[in-house]
FIBAKOL-542867 format. One record per residue: residue in three letters; z, y, x of N, C-alpha, C, O in turn. Coordinates in steps of 0.001 Angstrom, whole numbers, plus 524288, in hexadecimal, padded with zeros to 5 digits. Example, Ala and Ser with C-alpha at 12.3 -4.5 7.8 and 13.67 -1.06 7.14 Angstrom:
! FIBAKOL-542867
ALA81E787E9C68338681E787EE6C8300C81E787F31C83390821117F3098379C;SER81BA87F7368323281BE47FBDC8356681EBE8001E8326481F678047283461;
! end
This chain:
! FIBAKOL-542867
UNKAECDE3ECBB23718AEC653EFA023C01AED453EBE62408FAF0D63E8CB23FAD;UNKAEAFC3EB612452BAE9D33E94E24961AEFBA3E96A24D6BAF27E3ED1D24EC0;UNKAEFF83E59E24E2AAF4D93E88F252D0AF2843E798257DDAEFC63E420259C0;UNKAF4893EBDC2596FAF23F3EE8D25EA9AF8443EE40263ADAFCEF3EF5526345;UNKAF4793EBFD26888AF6453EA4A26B30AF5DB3EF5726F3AAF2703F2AD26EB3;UNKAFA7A3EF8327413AF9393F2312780BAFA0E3F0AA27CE5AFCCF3ECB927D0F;UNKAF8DD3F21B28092AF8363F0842853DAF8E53F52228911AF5973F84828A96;UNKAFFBE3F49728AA1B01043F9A828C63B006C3F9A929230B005A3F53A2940E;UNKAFFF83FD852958CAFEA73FCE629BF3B04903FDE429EAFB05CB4027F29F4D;UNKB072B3FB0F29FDBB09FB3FC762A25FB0A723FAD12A9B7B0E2E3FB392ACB7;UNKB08083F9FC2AA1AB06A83F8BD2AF03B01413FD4A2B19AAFE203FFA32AECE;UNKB017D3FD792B73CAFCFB400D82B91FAF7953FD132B8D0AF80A3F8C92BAF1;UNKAF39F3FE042B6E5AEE703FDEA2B710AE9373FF4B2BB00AE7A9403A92B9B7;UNKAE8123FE892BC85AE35B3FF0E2BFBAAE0214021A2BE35ADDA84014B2BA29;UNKADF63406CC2C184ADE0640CED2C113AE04C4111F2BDBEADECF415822BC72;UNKAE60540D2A2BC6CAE858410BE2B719AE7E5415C92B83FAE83B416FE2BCE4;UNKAE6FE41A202B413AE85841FB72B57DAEC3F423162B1A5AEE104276A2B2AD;UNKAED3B41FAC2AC53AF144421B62AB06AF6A641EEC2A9E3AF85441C482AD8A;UNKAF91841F112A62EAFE0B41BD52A81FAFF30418382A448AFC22418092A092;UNKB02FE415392A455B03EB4110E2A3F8B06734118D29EA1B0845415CC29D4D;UNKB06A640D9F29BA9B085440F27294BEB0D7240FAC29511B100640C4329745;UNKB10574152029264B15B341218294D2B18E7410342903CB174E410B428BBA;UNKB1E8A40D7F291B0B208540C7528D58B23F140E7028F35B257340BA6292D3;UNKB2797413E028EA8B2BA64174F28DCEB286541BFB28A5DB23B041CEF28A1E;UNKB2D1841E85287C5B2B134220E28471B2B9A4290528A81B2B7242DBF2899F;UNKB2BFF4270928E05B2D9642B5B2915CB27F1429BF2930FB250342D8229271;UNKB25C342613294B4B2028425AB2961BB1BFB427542936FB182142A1A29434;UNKB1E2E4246628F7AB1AAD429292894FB19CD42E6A288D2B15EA4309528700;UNKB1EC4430D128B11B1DCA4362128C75B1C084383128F30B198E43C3828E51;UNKB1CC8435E02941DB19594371E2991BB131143805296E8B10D743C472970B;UNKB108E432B6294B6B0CCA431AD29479B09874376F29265B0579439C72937B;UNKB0F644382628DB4B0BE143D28288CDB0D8F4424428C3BB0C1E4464E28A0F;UNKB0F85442E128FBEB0F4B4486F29144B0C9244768297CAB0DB844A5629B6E;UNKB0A404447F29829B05544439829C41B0013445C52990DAFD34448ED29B44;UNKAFEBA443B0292E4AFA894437B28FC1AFAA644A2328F67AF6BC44CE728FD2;UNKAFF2D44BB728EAEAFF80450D828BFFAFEA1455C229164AFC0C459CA290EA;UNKB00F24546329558B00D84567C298FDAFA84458A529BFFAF93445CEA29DC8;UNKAF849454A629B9DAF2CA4548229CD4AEFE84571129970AECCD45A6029B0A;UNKAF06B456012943EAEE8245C5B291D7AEDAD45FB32936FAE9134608F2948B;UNKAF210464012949CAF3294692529655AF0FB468BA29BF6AEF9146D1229D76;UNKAF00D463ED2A085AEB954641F2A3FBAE8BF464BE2A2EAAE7804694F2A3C6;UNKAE4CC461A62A035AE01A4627329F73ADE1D4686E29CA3ADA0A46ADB29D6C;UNKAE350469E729898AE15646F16296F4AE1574737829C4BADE264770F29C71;UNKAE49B472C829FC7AE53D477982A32BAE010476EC2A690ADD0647A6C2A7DA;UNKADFBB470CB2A7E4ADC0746F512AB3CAD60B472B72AA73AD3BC475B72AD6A;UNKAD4EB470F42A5A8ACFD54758A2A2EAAD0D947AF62A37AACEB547D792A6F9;UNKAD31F47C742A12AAD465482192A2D0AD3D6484D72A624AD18B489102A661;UNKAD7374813B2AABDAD6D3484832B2A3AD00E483582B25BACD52487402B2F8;UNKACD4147E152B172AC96F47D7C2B360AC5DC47F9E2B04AAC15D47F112B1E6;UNKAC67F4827E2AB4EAC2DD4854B2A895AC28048BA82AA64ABEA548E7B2A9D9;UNKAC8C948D702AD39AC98D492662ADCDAC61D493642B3DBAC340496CB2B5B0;UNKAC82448EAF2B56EAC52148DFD2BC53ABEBF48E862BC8AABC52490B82C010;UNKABC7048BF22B7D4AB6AD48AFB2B84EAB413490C02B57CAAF7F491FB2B4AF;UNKAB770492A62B4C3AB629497E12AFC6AB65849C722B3FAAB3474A0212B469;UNKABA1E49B6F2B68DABA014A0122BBDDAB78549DD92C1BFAB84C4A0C02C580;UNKAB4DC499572C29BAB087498702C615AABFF49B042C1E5AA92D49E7E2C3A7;UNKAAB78499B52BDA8AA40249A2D2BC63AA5094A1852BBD1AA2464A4C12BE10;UNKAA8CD4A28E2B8EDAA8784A9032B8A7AA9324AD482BAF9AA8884B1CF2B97D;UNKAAB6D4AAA22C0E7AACE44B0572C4C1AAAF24AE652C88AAADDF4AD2C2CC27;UNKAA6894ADA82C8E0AA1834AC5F2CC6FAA1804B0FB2CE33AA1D44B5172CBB9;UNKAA1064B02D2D394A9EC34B6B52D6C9A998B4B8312D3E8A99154BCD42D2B6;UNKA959D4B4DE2D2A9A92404B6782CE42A90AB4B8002CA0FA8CA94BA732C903;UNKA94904B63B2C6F9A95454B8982C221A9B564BBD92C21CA9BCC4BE7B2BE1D;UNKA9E294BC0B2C44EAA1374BFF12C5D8AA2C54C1E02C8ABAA7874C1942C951;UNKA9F6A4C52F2CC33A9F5A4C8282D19CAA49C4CB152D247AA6A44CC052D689;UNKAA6704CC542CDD4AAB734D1FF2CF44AAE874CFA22CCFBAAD414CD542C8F6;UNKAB4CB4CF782CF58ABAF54CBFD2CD20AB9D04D0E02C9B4AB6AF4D4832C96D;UNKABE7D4CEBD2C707AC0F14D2C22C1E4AC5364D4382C5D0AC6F94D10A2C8F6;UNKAC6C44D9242C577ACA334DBB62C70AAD19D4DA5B2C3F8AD5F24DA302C60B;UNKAD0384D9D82BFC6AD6634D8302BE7BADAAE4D5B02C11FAD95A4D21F2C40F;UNKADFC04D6B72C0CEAE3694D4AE2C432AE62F4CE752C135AE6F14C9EE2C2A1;UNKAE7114D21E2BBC5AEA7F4CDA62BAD9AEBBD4CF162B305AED554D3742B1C9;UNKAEB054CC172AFF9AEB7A4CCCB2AA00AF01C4C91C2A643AF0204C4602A56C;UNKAF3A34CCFA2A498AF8BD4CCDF2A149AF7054C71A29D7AAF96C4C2F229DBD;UNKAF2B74C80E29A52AF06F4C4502979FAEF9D4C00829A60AF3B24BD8129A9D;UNKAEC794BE3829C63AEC454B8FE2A098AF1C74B7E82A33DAF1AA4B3282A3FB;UNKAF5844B95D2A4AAAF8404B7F12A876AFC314B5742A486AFE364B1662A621;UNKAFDC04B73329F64AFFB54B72029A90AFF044B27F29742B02714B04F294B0;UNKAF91C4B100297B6AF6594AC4929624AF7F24A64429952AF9234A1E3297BB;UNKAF7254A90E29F4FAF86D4A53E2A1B1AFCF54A2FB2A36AAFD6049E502A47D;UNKB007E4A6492A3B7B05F64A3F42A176B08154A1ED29D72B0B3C49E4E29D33;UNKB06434A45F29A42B09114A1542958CB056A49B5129483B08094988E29194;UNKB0258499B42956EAFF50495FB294B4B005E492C529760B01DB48EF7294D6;UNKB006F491FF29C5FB02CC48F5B29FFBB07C648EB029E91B07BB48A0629D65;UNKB0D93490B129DA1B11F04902E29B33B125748CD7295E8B156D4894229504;UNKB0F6948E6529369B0EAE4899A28E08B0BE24870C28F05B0A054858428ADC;UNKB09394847D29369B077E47E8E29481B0B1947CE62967FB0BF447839295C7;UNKB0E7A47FB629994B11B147BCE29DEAB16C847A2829A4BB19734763029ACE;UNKB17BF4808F29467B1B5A47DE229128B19E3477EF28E1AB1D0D4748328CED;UNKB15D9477ED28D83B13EE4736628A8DB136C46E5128C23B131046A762894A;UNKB136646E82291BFB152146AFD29658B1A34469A82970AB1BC34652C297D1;UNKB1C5446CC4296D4B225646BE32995AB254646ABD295AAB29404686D29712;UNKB249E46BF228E93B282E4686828B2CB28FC4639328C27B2D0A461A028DDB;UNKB23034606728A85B2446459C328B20B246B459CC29010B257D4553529108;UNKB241A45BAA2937BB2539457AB29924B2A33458D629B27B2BAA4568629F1B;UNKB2D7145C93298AEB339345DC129A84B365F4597C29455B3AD5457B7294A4;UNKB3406458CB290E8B35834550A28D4CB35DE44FE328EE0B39BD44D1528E5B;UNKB306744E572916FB303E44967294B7B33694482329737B35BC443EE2970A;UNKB343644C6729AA8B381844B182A12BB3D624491729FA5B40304458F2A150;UNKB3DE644DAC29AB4B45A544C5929936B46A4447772961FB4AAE44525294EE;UNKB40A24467C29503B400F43FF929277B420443DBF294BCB467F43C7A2938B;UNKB3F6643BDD299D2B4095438C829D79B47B14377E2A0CBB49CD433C92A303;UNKB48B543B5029FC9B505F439E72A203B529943A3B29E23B575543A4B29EF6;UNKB50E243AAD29735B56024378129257B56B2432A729523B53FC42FF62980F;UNKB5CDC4326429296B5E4642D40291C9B620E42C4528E68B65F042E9428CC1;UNKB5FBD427C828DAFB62DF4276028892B650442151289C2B62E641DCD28C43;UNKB6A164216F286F8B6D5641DD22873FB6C45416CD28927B6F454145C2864C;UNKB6A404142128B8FB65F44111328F26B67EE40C5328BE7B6CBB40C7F28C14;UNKB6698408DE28982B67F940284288AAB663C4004C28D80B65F43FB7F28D67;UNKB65194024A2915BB63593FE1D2957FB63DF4016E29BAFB61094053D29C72;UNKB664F4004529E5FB657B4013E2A3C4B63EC3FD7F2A80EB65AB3F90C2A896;UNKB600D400142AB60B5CD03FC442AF4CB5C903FFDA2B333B5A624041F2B2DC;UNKB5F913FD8D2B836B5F923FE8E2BC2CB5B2B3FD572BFFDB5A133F8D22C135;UNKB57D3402F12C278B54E73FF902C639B56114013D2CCFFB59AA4043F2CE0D;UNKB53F53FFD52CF99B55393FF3C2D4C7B516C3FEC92D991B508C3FA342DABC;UNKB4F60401CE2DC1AB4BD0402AB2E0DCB4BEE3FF7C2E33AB50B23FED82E340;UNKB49D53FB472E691B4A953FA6B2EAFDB450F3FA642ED3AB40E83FA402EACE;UNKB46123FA972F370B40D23F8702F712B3FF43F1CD2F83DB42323EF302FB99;UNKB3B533EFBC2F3B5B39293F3042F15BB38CD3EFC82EA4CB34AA3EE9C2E826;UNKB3D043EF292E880B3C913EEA02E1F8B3F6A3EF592DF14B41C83F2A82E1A3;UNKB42A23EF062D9B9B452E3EFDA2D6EEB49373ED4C2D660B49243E8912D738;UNKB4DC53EFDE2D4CDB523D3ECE52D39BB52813EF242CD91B51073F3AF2CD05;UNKB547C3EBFF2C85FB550C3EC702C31BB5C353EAD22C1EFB5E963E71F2C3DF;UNKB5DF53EE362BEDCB61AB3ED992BD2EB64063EDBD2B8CAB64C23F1E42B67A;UNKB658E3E92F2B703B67603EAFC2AECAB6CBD3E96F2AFE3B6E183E5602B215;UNKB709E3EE442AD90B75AF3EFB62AF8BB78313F2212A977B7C113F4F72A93D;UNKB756F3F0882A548B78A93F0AA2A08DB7D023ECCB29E12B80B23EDAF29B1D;UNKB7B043E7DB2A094B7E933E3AF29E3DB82623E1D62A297B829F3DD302A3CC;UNKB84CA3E4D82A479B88823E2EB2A898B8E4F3E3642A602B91FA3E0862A738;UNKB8E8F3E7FA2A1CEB938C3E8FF2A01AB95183E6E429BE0B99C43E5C829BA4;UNKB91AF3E5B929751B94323E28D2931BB92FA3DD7A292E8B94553DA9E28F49;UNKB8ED13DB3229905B8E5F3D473299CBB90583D36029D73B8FB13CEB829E78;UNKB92F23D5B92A09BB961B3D3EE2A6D1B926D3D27B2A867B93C63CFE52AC3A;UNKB8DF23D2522A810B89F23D0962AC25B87A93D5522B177B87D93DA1D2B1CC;UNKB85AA3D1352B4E8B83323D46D2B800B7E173D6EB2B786B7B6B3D53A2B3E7;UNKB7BB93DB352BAD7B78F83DEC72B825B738E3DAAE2B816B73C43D6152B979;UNKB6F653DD012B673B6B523D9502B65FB67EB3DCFF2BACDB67713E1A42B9A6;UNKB65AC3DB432BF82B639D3DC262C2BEB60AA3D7332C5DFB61963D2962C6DF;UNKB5B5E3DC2A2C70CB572A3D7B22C845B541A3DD6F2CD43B544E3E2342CDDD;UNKB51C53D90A2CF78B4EE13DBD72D3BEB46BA3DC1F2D162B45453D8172CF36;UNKB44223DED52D1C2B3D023DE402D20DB3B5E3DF3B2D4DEB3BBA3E3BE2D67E;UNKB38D63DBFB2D6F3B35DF3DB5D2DA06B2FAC3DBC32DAA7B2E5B3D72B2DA18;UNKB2BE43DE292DB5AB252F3DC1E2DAB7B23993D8472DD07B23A33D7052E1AB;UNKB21943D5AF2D7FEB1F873CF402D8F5B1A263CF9D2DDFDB170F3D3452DE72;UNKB1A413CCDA2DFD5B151B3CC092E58AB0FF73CAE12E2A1B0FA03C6CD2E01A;UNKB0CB63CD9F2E2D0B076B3CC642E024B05713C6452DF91B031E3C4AC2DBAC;UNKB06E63C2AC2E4A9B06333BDC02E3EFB09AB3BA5F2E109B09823B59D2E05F;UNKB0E693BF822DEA9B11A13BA192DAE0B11753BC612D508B14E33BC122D1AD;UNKB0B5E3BF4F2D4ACB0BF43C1B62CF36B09443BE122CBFDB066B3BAE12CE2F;UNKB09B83BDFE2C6B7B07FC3BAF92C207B03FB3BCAF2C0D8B03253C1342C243;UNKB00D83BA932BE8BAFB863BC9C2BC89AFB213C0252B7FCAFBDB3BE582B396;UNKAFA023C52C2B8B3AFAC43C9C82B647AFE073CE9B2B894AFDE43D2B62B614;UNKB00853CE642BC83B06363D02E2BC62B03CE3D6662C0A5AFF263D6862C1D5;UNKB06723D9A72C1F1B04243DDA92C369B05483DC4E2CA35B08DD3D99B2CBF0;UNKB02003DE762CC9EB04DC3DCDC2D21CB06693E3852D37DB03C53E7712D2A1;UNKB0C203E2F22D61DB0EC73E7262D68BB11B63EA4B2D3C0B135B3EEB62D4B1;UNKB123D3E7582CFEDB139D3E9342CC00B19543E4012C7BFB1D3B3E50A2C522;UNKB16D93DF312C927B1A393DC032C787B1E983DBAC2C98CB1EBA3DB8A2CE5B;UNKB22A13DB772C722B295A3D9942CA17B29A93D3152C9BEB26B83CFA52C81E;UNKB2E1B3D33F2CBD3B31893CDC42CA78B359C3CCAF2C584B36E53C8AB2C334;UNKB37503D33A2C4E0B3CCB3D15B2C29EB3A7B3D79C2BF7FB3A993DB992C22D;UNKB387E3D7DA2B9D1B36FF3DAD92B781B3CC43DE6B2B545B41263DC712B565;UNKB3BD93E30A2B39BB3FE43E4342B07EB404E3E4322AB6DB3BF03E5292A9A8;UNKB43B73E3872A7AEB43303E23F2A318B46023E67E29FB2B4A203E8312A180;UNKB44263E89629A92B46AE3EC9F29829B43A13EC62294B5B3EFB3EB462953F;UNKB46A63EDC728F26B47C93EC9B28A7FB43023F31C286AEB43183F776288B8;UNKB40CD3F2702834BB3DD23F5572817FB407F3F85B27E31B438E3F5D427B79;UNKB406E3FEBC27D20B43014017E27AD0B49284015727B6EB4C5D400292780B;UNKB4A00402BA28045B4FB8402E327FD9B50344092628594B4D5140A7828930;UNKB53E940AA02840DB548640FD328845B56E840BEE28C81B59F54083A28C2F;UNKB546A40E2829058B554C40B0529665B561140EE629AC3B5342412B329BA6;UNKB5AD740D3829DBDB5BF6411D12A17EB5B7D4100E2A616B5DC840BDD2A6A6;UNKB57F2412A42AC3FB56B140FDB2B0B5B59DF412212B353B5BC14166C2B241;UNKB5B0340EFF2B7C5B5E6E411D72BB45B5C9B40FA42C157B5D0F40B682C393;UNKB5A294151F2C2E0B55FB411962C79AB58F2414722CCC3B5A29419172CC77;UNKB59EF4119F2D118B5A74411FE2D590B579740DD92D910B54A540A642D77C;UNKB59A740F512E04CB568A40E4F2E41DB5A8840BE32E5E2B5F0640D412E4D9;UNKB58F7406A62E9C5B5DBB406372ED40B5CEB4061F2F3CFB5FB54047E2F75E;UNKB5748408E32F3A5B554340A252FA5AB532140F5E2F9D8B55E9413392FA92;UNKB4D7540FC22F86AB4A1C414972F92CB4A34415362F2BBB4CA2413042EF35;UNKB45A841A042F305B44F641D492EE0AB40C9418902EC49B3E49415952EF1C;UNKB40EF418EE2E740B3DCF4159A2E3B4B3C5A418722DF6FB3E5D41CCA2DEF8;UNKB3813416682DAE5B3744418652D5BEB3557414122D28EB317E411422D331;UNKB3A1E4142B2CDACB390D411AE2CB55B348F413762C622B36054166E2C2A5;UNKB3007411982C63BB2C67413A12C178B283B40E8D2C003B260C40B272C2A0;UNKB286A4103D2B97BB267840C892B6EFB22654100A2B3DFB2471412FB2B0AA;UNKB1C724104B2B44EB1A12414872B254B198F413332AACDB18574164F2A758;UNKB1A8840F6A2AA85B18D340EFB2A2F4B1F1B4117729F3AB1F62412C229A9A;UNKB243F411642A41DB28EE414662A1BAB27DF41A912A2CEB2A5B41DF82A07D;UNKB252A41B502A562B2502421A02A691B28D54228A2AA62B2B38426B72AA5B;UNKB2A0841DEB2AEDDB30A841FE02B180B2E6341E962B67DB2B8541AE12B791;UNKB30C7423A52BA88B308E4227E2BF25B360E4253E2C285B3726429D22C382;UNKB387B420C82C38EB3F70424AD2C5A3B3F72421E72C985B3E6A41D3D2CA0E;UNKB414A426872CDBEB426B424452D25FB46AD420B72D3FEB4AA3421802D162;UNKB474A41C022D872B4AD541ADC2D8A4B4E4A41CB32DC07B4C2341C292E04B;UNKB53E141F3C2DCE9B54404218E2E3B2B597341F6F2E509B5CF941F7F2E1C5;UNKB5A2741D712E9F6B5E5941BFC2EB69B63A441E292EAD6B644C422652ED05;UNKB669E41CAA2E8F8B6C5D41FD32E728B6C66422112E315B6FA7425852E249;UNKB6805420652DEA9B67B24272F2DB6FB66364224C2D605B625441FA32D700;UNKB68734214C2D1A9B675841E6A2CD56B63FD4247B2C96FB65D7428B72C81C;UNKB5FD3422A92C8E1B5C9F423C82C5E7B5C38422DF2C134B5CFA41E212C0EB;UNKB5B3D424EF2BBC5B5C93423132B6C6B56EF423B92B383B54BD426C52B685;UNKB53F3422FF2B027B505D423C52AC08B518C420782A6F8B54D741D092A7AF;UNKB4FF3420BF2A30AB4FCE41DE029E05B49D441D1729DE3B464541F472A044;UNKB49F44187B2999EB46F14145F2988FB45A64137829315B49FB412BE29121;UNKB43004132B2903AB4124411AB28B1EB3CBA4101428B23B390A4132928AF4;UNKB3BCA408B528B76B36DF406CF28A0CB34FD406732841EB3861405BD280C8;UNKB30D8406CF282EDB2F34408C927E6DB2D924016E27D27B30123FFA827973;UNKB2B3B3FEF927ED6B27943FB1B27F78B27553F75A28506B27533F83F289BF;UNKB27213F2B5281ABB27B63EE372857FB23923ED9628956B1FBC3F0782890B;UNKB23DE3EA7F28C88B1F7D3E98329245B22423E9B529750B26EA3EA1C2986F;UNKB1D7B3E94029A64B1EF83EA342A037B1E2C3ED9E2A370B199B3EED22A459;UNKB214C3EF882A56DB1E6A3F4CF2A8F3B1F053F54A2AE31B212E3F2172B10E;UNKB1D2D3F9232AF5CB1A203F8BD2B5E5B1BE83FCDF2B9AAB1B07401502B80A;UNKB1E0D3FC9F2BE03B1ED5402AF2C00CB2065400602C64AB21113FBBB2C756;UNKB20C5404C72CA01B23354034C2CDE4B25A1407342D077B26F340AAE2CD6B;UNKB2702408392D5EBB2BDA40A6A2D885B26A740DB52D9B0B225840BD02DAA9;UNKB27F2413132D965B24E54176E2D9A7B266241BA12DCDFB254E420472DC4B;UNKB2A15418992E1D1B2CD441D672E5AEB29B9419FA2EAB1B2A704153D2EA43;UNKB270941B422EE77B27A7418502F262B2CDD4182D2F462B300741BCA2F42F;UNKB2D92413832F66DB310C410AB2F63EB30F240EC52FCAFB3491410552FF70;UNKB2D5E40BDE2FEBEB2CEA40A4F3040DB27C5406DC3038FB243F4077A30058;UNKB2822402C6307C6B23A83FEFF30930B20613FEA830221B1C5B400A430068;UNKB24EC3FAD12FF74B23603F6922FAB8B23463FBDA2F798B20663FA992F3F3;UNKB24583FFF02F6ECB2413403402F15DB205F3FFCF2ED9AB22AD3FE9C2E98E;UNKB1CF63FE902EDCFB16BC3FD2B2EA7EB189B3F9842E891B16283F7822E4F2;UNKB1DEA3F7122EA47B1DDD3F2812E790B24313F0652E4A5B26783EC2D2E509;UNKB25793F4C52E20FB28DC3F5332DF5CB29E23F65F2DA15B2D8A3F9112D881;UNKB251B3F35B2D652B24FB3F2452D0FFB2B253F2772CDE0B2FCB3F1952CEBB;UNKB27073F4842C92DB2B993F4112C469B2A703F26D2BF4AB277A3F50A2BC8C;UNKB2C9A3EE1B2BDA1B29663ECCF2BA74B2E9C3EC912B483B33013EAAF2B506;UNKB2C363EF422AEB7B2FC93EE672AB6BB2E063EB542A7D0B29493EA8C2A793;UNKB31C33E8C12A3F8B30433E3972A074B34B33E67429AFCB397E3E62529AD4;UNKB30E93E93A296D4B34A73EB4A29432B33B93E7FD28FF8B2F1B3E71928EF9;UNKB38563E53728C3BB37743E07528ABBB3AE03E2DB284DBB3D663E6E72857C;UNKB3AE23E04D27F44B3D703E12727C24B42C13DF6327F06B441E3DCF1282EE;UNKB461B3E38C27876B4B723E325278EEB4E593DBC9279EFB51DF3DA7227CEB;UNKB4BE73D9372770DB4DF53D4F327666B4DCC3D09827B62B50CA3CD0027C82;UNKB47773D32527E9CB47243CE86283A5B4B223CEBF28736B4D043CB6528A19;UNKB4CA63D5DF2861DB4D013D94528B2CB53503D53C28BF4B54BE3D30D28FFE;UNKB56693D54E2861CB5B1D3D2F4285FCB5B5A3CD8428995B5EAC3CBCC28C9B;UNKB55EE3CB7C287B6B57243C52728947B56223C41F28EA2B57153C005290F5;UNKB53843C96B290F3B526C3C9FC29610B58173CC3729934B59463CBB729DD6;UNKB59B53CDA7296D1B5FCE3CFC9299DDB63943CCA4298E5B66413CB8429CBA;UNKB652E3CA1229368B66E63C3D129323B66C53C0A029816B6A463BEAE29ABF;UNKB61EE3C0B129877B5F193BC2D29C27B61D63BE782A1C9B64F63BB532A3A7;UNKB61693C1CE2A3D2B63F43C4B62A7C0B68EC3C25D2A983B6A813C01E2AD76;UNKB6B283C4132A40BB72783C3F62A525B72083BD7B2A3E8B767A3BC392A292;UNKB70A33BB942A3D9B72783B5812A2B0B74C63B3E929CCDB770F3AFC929BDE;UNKB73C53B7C12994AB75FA3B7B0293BAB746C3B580290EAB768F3B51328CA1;UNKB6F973B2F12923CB6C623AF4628CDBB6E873A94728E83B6DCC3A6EF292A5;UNKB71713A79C289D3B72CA3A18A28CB4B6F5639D1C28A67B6D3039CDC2861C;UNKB6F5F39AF328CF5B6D9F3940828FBEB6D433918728AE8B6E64393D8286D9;UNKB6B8D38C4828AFFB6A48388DE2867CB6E9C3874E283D2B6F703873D27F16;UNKB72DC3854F28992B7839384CA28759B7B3F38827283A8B7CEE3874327F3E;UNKB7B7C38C9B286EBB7E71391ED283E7B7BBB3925027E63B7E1F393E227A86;UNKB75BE3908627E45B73483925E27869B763E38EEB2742DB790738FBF27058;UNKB746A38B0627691B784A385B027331B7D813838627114B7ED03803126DDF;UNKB805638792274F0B877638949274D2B85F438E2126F0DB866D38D1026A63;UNKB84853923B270DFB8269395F026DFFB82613937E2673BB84C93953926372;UNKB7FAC390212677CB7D5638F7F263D3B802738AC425FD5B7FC9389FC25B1A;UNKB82953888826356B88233853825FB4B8BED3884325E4DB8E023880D259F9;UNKB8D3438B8126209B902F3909126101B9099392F225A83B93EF392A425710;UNKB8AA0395BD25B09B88453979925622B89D3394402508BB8C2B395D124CA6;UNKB877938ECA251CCB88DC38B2B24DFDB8CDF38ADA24AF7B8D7038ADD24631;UNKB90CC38A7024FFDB961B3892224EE4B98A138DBB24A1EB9AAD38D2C245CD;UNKB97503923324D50B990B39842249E5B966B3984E2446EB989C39A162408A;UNKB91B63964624472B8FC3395C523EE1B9153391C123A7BB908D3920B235BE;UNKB943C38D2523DFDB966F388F9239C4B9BE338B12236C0B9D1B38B8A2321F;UNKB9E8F38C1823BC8BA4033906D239B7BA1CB3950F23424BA3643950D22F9B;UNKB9D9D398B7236B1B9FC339BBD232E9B9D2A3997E22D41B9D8A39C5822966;UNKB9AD0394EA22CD3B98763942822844B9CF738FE92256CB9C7A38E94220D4;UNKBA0F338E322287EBA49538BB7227F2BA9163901F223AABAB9C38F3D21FAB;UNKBA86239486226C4BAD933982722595BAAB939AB421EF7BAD4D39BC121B0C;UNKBA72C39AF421F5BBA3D139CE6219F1BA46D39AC9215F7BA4E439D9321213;UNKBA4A1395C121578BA5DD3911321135BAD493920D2104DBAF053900A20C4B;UNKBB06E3945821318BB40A3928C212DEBB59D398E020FF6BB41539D312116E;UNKBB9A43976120AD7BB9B339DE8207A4BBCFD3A12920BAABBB6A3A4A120E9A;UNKBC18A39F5A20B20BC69F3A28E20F72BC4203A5042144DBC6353A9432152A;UNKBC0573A3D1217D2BBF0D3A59821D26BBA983A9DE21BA6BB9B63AD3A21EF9;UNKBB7E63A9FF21733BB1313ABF121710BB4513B1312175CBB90D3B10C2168C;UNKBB1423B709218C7BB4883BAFD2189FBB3D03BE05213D4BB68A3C1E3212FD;
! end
């Protein structure tokens, strides 16, 4: 069997009209109760316009000169309630299922702080402050100037200082403003939360699948709104480490490897020392 490659869209496209692949399983849902939803349009859609075209061609002053006198019938009115009521029940399961989707949370391995400003982002990783004495890891993004982009790169869309997060892990956001109203949204997560001054905002996170994704500040904002990109870099478990390593200053130097590593030595001559000897072995 062939292996088959894909080529997912996470970025906007030129004349796109539908949306963007996502990688959350909350986007997934969106997606299937958009598919499902449109159904029950198109069925009602026929209907009004079959019932509409059925009473232009048949109550023609020509072919039907005289109304019907009737007021009003037990049967029809009976029909049409209850029919209408079990579409809108059939509607309103998954999409009140959806909604309460969207605010679980569940216990987060990761918190990321984000932050409004006029006009770009502030990022914050505020897990390792208590069992590394370190300081938090914070970085500012910025959108790169079309004349300092790389060949390929999106214009308006590229940052400076990407964000980075780890694939399959529950992730908890915590978005505020520190001037005007903002929105933070990324269309391939299915998330769009406002940011508002004084007010910490919360959602969860579950990337399904690695890549990069695309979104921007979706509140006007002032002058720059247009130009307040967001860009995510969701990377395996293992980079994500060496990328936050790298952060805190925890990965050491050639020296430290080399200390390290006589270190090691040393511990391995001992205990192969203590093995040979009967009295010490346990």
């Amino acid at each position: 069997m062939k292996n088959l490659s894909y080529l997912y869209c996470d970025a906007p496209e030129f004349w796109q009209i539908g949306t963007q692949d996502p990688a959350t399983f909350i986007m997934e849902g969106m997606i299937h109760f958009y598919n499902y939803l449109v159904f029950y349009m198109i069925l009602i859609g026929f209907f009004v316009c079959a019932l509409l075209c059925q009473i232009i061609f048949f109550f023609r002053e020509n072919i039907h000169p005289k109304a019907e006198k009737f007021t009003h019938s037990s049967l029809l009115e009976i029909i049409w309630t209850i029919i209408p009521a079990m579409l809108l029940m059939l509607i309103a399961i998954p999409s009140f299922t959806l909604l309460y989707s969207l605010d679980e949370l569940i216990d987060p391995n990761l918190t990321l702080k984000i932050i409004g400003h006029q006009w770009y982002w502030s990022y914050e990783y505020s897990d390792y402050t208590a069992f590394l004495k370190q300081n938090t890891i914070t970085f500012d993004s910025y959108m790169i100037n079309a004349k300092d982009l790389n060949s390929g790169a999106f214009r308006l869309l590229e940052v400076d200082n990407r964000v980075i997060l780890p694939e399959k892990k529950h992730i908890r956001l915590l978005i505020t403003s520190a001037d005007v109203l903002h929105s933070w949204a990324v269309p391939s997560f299915g998330i769009k939360i406002d940011a508002c001054p004084g007010r910490l905002s919360q959602i969860s996170l579950f990337l399904n699948r690695k890549g990069v994704f695309y979104g921007q500040c979706s509140e006007i904002c002032g002058i720059n709104h247009g130009f307040m990109p967001i860009v995510i870099k969701c990377v395996s478990k293992q980079t994500f480490k060496t990328w936050i390593y790298a952060k805190l200053d925890l990965i050491p130097n050639k020296t430290q490897k080399e200390d390290i590593g006589t270190f090691n030595n040393i511990i391995r001559t001992i205990l192969s020392i203590i093995s040979f000897i009967p009295g010490l072995r346990g």
